[in-house]
Steps between C-alpha positions, in 0.01 A plus 500: 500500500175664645341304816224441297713283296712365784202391696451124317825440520547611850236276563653194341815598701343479873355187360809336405643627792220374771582138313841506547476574887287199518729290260800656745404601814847444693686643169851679614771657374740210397810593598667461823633790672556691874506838400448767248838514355446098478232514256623778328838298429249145448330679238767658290651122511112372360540660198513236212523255831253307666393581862635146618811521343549872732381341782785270469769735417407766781519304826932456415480833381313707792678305752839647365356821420192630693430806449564801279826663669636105430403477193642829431854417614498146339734379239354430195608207359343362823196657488538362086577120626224495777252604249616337174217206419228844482622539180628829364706546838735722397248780431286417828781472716656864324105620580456347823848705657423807342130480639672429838770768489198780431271378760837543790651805278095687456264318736649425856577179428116400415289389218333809419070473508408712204480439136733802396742435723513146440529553136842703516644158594714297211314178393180653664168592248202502633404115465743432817422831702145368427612122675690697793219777547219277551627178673820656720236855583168398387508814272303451210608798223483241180441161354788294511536358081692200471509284255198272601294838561574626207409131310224488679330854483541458171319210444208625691452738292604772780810668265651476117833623654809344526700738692442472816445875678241514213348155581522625837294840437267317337436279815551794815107642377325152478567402870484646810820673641530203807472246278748540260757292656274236574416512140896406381549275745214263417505598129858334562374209655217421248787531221716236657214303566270507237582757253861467384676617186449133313210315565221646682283343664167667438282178566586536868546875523239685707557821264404335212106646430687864575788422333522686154772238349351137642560235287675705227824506631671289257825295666820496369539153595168431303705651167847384585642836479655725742511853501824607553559636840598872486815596730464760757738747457767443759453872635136546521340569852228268642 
């Protein structure tokens, strides 16, 4: 798309954005962690798993194992049982060891702080180098697409995508490259808040005059029927 063309909706976008800093001001990453390899392990476990469900699993679980090299060694069927109300914890705990055995085995021992490298890691796309770039190294190389992002972008008119590195392209020109973090985080907030799958509350959202969807969003609780929920497939990076 030319600038030409990008330059109403980049508008719109440092809008929403300037809103959202004063609708969050204090707005963090949500999950609770020491160090890099922390939040890389907290975020492969927040796939299809709430933030304060993983901040109750990894206490236990960085206490037994707190760093990579441990992690690395670790049995696991312990790593499995320590992990096992995340859901699909199986898969993240085969993910989380393999991650850990190529950071000792290829890095020293240390999350690596680069996109490429962070992407040779199993379980690792760029949604969770994203989350450990920018909060553990305040390196900003993308927009970080979850599932209230990518809800919510959508519904602001910002993206027609569904995947989300293509959701996520669509975003990276519409906001400046130190914001773009900032931008998930509180995007994240305001869809826990106000904006959530069912039921939004557009009366009370401070998006709604530059919201492209407010007040269309028709709930499924409104029609009584559900959507089935697609399955992740147990193997796909996050």
């Amino acid at each position: 798309m030319s600038q030409t063309r990008l330059a109403p909706q980049r508008k719109r976008a440092l809008e929403i954005l300037r809103r959202l800093h004063i609708a969050y001001p204090d707005a963090t990453c949500t999950l609770n962690y020491e160090t890099p390899v922390q939040l890389l392990v907290a975020t492969i476990l927040s796939a299809q798993c709430t933030d304060d469900r993983v901040n109750l699993v990894t206490p236990p679980l960085f206490s037994r194992f707190p760093d990579a090299p441990s992690l690395a060694a670790a049995e696991r069927e312990e790593i499995e049982r320590l992990i096992q109300s995340t859901g699909f914890y199986r898969n993240k705990a085969k993910h989380i060891q393999g991650a850990c055995q190529k950071i000792v085995q290829d890095f020293g021992g240390q999350v690596p702080h680069t996109m490429d490298a962070l992407l040779t890691l199993p379980g690792v796309a760029r949604k969770t180098a994203n989350v450990v770039l920018a909060n553990a190294f305040g390196i900003n190389r993308g927009v970080t697409v979850d599932t209230h992002v990518k809800r919510l972008s959508k519904r602001l008119g910002l993206t027609r995508h569904e995947d989300p590195v293509k959701v996520e392209q669509d975003l990276m020109p519409l906001l400046p490259q130190p914001e773009w973090e900032n931008w998930s985080i509180r995007l994240i907030y305001h869809g826990r808040a106000v904006c959530p799958a069912r039921r939004p509350r557009c009366e009370s959202c401070c998006l709604a005059d530059v919201c492209a969807s407010a007040g269309k969003v028709v709930s499924t609780a409104v029609t009584g029927r559900q959507r089935p929920r697609k399955k992740s497939p147990k193997s796909a990076k996050v």
